[in-house]
C-alpha positions as a Markdown table, in Angstrom:
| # | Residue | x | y | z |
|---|---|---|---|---|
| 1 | Unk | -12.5 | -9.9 | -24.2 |
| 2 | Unk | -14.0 | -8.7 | -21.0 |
| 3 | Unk | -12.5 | -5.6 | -19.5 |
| 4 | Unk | -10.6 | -6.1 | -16.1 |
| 5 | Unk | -11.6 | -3.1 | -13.3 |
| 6 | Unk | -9.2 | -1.0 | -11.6 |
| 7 | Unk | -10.7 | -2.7 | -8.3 |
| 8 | Unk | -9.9 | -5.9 | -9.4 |
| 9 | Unk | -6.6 | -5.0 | -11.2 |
| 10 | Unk | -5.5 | -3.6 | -7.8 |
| 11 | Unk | -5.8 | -6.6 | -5.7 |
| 12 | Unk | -4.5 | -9.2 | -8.2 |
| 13 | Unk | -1.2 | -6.6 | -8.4 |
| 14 | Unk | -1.2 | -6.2 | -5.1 |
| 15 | Unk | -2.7 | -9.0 | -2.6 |
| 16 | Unk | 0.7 | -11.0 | -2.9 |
| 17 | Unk | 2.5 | -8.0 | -1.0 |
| 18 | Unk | -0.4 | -7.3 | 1.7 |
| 19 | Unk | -0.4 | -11.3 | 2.1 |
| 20 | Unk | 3.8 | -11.3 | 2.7 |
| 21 | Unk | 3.3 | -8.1 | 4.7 |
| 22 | Unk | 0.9 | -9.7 | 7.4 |
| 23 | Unk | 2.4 | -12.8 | 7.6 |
| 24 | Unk | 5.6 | -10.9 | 8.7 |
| 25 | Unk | 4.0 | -8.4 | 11.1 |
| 26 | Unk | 0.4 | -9.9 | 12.1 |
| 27 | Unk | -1.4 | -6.9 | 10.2 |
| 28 | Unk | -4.5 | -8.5 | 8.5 |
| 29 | Unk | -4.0 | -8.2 | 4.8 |
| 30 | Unk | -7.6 | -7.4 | 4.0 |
| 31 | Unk | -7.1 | -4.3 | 6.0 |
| 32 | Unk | -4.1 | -3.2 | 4.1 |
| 33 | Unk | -5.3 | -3.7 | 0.9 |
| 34 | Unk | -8.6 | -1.6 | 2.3 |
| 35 | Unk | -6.8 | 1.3 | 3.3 |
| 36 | Unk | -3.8 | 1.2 | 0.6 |
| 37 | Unk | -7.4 | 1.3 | -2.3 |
| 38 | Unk | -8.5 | 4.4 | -0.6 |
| 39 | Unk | -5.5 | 6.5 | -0.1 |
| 40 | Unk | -4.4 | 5.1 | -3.6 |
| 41 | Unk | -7.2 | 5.5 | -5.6 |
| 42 | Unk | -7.5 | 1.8 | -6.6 |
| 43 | Unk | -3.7 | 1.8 | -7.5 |
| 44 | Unk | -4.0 | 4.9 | -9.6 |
| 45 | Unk | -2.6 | 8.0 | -7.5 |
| 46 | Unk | 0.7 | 6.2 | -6.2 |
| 47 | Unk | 3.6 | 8.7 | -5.7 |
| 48 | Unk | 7.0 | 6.3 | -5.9 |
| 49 | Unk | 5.0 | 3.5 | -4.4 |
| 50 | Unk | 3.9 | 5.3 | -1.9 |
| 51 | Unk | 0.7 | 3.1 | -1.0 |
| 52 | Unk | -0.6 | 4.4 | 2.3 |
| 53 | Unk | 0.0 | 8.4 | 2.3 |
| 54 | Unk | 2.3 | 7.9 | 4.6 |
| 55 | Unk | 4.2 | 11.2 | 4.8 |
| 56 | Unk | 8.0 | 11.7 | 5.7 |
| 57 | Unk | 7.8 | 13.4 | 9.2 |
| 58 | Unk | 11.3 | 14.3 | 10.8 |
| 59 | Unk | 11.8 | 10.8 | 12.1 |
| 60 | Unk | 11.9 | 9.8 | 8.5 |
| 61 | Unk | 15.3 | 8.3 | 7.2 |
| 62 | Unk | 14.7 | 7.0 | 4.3 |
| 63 | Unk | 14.0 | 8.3 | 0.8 |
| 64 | Unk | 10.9 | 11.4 | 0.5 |
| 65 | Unk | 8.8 | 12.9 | -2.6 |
| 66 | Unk | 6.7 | 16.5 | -2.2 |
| 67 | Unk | 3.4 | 15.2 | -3.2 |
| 68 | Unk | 0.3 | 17.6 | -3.8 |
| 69 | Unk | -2.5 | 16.5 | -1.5 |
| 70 | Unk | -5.9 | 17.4 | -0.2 |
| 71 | Unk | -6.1 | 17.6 | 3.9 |
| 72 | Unk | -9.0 | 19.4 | 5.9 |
| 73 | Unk | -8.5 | 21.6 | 9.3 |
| 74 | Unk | -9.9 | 23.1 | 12.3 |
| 75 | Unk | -7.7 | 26.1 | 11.3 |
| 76 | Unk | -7.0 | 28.5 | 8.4 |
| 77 | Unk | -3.3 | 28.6 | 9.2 |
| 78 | Unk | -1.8 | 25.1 | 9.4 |
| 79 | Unk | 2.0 | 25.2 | 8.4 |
| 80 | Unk | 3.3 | 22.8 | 5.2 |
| 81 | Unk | 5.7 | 23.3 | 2.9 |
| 82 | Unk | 3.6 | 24.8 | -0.2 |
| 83 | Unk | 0.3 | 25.7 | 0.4 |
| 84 | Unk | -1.8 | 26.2 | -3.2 |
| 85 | Unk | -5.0 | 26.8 | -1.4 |
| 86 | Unk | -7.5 | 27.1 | 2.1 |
| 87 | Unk | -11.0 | 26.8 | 1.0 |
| 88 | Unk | -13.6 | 27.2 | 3.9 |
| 89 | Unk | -16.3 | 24.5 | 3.8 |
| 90 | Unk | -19.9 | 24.3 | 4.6 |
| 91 | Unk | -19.5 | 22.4 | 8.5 |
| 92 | Unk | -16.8 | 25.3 | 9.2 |
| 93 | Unk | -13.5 | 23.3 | 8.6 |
| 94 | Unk | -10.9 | 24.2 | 5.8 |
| 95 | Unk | -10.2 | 22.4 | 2.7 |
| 96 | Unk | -6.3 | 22.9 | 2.0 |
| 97 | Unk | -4.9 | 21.9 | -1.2 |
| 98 | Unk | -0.8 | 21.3 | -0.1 |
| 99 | Unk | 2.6 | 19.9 | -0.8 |
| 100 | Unk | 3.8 | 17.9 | 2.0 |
| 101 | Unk | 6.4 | 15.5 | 1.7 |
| 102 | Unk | 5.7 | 11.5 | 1.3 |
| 103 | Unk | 8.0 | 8.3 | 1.8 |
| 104 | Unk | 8.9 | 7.1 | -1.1 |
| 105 | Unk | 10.0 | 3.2 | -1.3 |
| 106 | Unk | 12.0 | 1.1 | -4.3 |
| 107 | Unk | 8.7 | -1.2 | -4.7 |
| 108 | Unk | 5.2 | -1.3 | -3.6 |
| 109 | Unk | 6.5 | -4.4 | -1.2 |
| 110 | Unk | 8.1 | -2.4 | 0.6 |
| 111 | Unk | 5.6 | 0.2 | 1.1 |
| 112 | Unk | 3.2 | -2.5 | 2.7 |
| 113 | Unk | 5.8 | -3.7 | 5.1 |
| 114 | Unk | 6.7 | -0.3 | 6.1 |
| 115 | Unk | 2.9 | 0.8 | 6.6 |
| 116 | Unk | 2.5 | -2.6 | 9.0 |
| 117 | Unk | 5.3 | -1.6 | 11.1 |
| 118 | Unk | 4.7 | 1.7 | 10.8 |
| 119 | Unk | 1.3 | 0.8 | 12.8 |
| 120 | Unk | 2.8 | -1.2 | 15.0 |
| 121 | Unk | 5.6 | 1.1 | 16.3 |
| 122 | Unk | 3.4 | 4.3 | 16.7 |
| 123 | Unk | 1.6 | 4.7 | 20.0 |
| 124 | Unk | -1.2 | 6.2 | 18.2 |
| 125 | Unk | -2.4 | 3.3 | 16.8 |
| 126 | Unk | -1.8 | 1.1 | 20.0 |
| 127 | Unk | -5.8 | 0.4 | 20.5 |
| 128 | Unk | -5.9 | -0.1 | 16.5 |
| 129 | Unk | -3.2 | -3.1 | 17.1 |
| 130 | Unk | -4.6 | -4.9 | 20.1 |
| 131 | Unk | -7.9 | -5.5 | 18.1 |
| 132 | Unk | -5.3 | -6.5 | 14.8 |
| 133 | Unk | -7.3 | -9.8 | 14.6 |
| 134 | Unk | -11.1 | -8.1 | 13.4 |
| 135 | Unk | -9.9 | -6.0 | 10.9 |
| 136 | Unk | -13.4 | -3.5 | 10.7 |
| 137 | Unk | -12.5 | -2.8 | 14.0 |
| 138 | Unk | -9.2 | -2.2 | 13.3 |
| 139 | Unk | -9.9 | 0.1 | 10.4 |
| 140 | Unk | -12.1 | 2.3 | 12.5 |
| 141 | Unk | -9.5 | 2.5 | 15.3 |
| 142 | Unk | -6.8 | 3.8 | 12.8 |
| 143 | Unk | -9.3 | 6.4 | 11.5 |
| 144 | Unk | -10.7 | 7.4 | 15.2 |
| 145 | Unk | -6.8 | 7.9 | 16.0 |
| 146 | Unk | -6.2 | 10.4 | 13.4 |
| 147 | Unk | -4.3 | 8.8 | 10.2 |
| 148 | Unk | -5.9 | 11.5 | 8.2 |
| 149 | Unk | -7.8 | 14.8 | 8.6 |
| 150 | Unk | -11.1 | 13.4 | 6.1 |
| 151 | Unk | -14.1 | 13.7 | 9.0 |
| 152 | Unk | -15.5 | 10.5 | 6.8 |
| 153 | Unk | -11.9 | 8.3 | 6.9 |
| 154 | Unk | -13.7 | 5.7 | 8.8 |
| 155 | Unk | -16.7 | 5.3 | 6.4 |
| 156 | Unk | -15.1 | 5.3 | 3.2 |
| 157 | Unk | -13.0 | 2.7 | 4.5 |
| 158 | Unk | -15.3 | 0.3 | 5.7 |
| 159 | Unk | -17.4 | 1.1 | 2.2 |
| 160 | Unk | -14.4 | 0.2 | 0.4 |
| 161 | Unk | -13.2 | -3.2 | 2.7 |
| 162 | Unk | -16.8 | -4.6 | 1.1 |
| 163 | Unk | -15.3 | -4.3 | -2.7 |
| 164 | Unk | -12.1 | -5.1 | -1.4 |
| 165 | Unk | -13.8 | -8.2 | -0.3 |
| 166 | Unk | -15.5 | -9.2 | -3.6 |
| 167 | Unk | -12.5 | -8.7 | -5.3 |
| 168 | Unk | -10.3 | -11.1 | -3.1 |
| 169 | Unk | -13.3 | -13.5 | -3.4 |
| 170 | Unk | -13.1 | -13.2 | -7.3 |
| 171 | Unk | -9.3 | -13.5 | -7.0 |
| 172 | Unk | -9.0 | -16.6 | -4.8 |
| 173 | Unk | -11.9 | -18.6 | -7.5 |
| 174 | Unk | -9.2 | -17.7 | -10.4 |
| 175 | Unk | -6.3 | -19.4 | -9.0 |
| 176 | Unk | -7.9 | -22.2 | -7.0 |
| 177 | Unk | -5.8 | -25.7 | -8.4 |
| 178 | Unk | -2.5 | -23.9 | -8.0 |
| 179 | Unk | 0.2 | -24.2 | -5.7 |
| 180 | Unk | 0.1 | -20.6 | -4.6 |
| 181 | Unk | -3.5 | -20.5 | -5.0 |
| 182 | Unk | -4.1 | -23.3 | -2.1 |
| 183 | Unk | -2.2 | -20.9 | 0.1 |
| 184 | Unk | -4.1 | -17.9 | -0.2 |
| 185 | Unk | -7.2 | -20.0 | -0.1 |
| 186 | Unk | -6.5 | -20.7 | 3.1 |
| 187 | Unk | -5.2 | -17.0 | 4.3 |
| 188 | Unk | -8.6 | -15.8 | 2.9 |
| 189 | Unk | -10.8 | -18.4 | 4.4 |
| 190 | Unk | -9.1 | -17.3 | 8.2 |
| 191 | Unk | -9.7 | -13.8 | 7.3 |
| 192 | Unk | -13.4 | -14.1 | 6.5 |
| 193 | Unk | -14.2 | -16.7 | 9.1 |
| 194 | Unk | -12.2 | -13.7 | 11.4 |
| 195 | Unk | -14.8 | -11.6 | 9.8 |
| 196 | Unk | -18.2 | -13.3 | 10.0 |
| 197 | Unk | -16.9 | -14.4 | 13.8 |
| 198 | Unk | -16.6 | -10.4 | 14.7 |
| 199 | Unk | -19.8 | -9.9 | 13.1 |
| 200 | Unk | -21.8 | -11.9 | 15.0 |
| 201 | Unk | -20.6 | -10.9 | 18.3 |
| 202 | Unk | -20.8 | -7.1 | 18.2 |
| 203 | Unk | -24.4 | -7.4 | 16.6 |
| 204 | Unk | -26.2 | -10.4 | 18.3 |
């Protein structure tokens, strides 16, 4: 029996919920599932299905977790709640290893839905929204506006959105013939077309 990867284990648990979650709020599914791979190692590092890192600042109402995390600083004396360790690297900036706390939500659903409105309703990530429809674009406008302190955010994330792709790919072959399958057929036909469209006009 061949041996299902965590890559591909990840978007069949999960493509149903970033599928749901962009029909509902007009954040491009492909781009979740990019972003909620990275942050979540492929599914494996989720803290209360937490998805997206997305930590519990004071405006926070809901549920919260304290998570140990890696983040990296300008400064050797950025505040959090337990700090374990401030390493200095080699460009100058500080490794810290932290505990901050994280939103925690009753099912990874609801994590996706929260993360698409959470986008949405922060001005941060206004210019990440407007461009919503060409979702490379939009990944490197969330990572250019700060969603986390890694200096390579945006590059692992576009490295990542090309397995994310193959996976969907393998994904959509496996349930072609079924009722739901026709669906996301379509969904992932409009994203790639959306894709390939993008493509073409920033590089030709």
């Amino acid at each position: 029996m061949e041996v299902m990867s965590k890559s591909q284990g990840f978007i069949n648990k999960y493509y149903a919920s970033a599928l749901q979650a962009e029909r509902v709020t007009g954040i491009p599914a492909i781009a979740m599932l990019t972003q909620s791979a990275l942050e979540s190692g492929w599914g494996e590092k989720v803290a209360n299905n937490n998805m997206f890192g997305i930590k519990a600042d004071k405006n926070w109402k809901g549920s919260k977790v304290l998570v140990t995390t890696s983040e990296v600083h300008s400064s050797s004396n950025v505040k959090y709640p337990v700090v374990i360790s401030v390493t200095k690297r080699g460009d100058g900036k500080f490794l810290y290893r932290v505990k901050d706390y994280f939103r925690s939500y009753p099912t990874p659903a609801d994590s996706f839905i929260d993360y698409a409105n959470f986008i949405k309703q922060n001005k941060r990530y206004k210019e990440a929204v407007s461009v919503a429809n060409n979702p490379v674009l939009f990944l490197q406008k969330i990572a250019a506006a700060g969603y986390a302190t890694d200096p390579s955010y945006a590059s692992k994330l576009i490295e990542v959105m090309d397995s994310v792709k193959k996976r969907i790919e393998v994904f959509v072959k496996s349930h072609k013939g079924s009722a739901a399958g026709l669906g996301i057929v379509a969904a992932v036909l409009v994203f790639f077309y959306s894709l390939m469209t993008e493509y073409v006009v920033q590089n030709f």
